[in-house]
N, C-alpha and C positions, 0 to 999 in steps of 0.2 A: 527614523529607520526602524523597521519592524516587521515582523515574517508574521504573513497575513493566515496560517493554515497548515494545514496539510494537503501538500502537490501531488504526492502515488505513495505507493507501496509497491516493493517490489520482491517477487519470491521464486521460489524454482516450483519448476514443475519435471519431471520425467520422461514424460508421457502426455506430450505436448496434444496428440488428438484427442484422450478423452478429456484434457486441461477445456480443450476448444468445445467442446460438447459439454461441460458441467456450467461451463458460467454464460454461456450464451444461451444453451436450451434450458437448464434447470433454473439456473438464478437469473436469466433475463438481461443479461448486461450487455450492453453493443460491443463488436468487438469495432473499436476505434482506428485501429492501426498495424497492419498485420507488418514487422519487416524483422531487421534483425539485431543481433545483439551488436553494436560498433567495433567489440572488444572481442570478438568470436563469432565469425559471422557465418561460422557453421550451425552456429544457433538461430532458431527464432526468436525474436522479441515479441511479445504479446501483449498486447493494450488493451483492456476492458473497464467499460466506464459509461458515462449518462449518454444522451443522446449525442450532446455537442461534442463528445470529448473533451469538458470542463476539467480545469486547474481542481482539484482538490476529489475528483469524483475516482481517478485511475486506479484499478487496481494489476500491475505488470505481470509477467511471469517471462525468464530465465529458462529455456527449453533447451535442459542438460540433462539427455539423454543416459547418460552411466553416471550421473551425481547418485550416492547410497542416500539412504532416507536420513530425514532431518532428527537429532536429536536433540531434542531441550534442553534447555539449561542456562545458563547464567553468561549475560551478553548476548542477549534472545530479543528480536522481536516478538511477543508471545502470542499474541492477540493480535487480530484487526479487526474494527469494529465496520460494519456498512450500515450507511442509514437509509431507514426505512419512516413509512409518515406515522404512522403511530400503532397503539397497542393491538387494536384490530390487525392491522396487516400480519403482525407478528401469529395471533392464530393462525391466519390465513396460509402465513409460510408451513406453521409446522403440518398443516393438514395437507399440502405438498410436499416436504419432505418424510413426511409418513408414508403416502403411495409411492414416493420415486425413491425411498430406500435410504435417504441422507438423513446421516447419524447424528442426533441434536437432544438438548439438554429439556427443560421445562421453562417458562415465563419467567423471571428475576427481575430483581431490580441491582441495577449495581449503579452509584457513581449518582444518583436519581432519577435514573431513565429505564424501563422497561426493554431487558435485552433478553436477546435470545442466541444460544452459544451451540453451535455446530459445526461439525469439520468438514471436509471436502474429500476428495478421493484418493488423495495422497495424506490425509489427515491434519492436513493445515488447520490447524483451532481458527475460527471465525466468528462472528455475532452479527448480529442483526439488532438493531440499537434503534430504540421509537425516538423519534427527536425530530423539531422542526426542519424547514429550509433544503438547502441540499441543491443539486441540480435538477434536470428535466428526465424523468424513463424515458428511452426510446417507443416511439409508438406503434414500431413494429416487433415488440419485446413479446416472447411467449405469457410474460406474466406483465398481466392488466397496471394499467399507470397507477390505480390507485396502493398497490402493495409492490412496486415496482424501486428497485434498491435506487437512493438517490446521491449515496456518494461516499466519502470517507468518514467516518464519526470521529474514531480514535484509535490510537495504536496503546499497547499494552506493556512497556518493555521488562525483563526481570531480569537485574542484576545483582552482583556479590555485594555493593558497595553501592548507596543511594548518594551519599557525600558529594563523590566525584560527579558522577552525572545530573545532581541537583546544579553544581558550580558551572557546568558548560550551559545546562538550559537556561538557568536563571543567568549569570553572570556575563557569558556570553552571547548568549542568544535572546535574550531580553524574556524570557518566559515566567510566568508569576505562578507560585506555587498558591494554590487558590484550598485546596480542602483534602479529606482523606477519606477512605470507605472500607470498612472490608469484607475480603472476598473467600471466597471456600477454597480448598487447595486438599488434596488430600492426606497432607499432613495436617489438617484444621486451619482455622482463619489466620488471615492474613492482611497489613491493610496495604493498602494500594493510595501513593500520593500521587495528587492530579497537579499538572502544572500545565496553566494556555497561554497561547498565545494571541495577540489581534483582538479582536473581538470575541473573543474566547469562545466557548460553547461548543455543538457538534460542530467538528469539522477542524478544529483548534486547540486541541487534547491532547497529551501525551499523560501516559497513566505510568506510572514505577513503583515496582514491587521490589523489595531487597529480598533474595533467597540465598546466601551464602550456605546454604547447606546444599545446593545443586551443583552439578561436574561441569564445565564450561560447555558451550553447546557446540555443537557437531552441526555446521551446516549443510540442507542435503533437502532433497525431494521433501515436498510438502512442509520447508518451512521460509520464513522470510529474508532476504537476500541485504534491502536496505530499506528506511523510509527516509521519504525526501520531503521537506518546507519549502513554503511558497515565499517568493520574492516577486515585486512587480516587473522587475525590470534586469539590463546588464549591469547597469551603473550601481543599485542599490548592490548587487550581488556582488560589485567589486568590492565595496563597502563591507559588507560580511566578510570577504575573505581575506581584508587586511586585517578586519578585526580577531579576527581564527587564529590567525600566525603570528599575530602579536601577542596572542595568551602562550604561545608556544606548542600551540597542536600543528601536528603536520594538516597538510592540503593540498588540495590535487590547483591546478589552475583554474582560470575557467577552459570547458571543453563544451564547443557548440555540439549539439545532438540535433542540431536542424531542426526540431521541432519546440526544441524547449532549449537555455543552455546551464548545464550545471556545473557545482563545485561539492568535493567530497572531502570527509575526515569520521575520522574514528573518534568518539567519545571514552573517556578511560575505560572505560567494561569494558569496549571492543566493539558497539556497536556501529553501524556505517549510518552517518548520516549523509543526507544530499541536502544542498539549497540551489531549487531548480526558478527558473523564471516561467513568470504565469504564462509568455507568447514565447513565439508565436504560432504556436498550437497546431495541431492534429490536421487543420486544412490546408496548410502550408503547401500542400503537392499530391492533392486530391481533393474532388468536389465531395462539401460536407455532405449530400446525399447518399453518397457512395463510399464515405470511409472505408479503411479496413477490407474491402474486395478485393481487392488484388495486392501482391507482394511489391511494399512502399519503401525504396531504399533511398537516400538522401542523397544530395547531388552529388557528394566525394565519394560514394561509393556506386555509385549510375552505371560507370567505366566498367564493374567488374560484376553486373548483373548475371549475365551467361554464367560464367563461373560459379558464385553465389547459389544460383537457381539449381546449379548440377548439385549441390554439397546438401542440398536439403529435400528433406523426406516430405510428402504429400500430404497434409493435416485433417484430409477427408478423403 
């Protein structure tokens, strides 16, 4: 048993239309899945990801209108890394985010990959990370397949306390603490422990930073909500989640999401993990040519579309 990845990210956005306009026109990402949140379905849910809507490529968003802005701090997803094919493309991005106005750092290496660190419109810290593999760009993407984002590289997390959340990854979740690096902050350097999982590498990374000197974080517009690990299946997930509540962490059950079905808990910092299964995916109840067109609600919520459709705002 072994969590193969990283399955999405998921974050808030505000301002849900220009959310839809930055990562589809500027970064090129399909939008995979337009429907809503299960849990607030006066929300949008937003799926952006590779052509297929691949396991490990999503990056979500949480369309919470009067959420205040996100502040940092400790119990943070801090980062999320997107991969891109290599150091070339990485130019190629900034000379695009140079004429379209998105705010971005210079070439680095961090972790030993050539990344590239940018925010988004609500200031979400982002990268662009040269690494192999990854999923398919859509081929109908504003940005050419060759420099085209090919899916999750790694998340960043920063907590008061490395200890705790070394014991869930490792101990719990079978993840191996592989090397360290460090990183600029502007308090001065810092290092950052890398732990993978699966076949580790892009796509299989979780990064932690200990900052005990940061205020606990303020979730809110433009920052991360949860990230979620991949499991193949419902059975191995059930597997995960006896094993979660046998170390004594709380956890939700499983809860089908129709397209994927996940299980949640809190690691000691506070941040929210998912373990989602890799099926049955994004074409579940839309032809894969068509993703993402039209507002895709799951069959327990089908009955109360009318309604649903009255409660939400027009995203173009």
């Amino acid at each position: 048993m072994e969590l193969t990845g990283l399955h999405h990210v998921t974050a808030v956005t505000a301002k849900a239309p220009d959310n839809l306009a930055f990562y589809t026109k500027t970064m090129g990402m399909r939008l995979v899945k337009k429907t809503v949140n299960q849990d607030d379905v006066s929300a949008y849910h937003l799926f952006y990801a590779d052509a297929a809507g691949s396991p490990g490529t999503d990056l979500t968003f949480f369309d919470w209108a009067h959420a205040g802005p996100h502040r940092p701090g400790t119990g943070d997803v801090a980062t999320t890394g997107l991969r891109v094919r290599d150091r070339e493309a990485l130019a190629w991005w900034i000379e695009r985010f140079d004429r379209l106005g998105v705010k971005h750092g210079d070439i680095d290496v961090a972790s030993g990959r050539p990344t590239l660190r940018f925010v988004d419109p609500e200031g979400q810290p982002l990268s662009l990370v040269a690494s192999e593999g990854g999923g398919t760009p859509w081929d109908k993407s504003p940005v050419p397949a060759l420099q085209g984002i090919r899916g999750l590289d790694s998340v960043t997390l920063t907590v008061r306390r490395i200890g705790s959340t070394e014991r869930v990854l490792v101990d719990v979740l079978g993840f191996r603490r592989t090397r360290e690096y460090e990183i600029a902050s502007g308090e001065g350097a810092r290092n950052a422990v890398v732990f993978e999982t699966g076949p580790g590498g892009a796509g299989a990374e979780v990064h932690v930073v200990e900052r005990p000197d940061l205020p606990s974080v303020r979730q809110g517009a433009g920052g991360v909500h949860h990230v979620a690990f991949r499991t193949p299946n419902a059975d191995e997930q059930r597997l995960w989640l006896e094993k979660i509540t046998k170390t004594g962490l709380a956890a939700s059950p499983q809860i089908d999401r129709f397209y994927f079905q996940s299980i949640y808990f809190r690691e000691p910092n506070g941040i929210l993990f998912e373990i989602a299964t890799d099926g049955p995916g994004f074409a579940a109840d839309e032809d894969a040519n068509h993703l993402g067109e039209g507002l895709a609600l799951p069959p327990f919520l089908e009955g109360r579309r009318a309604a649903i459709e009255r409660g939400l705002k027009p995203l173009e």
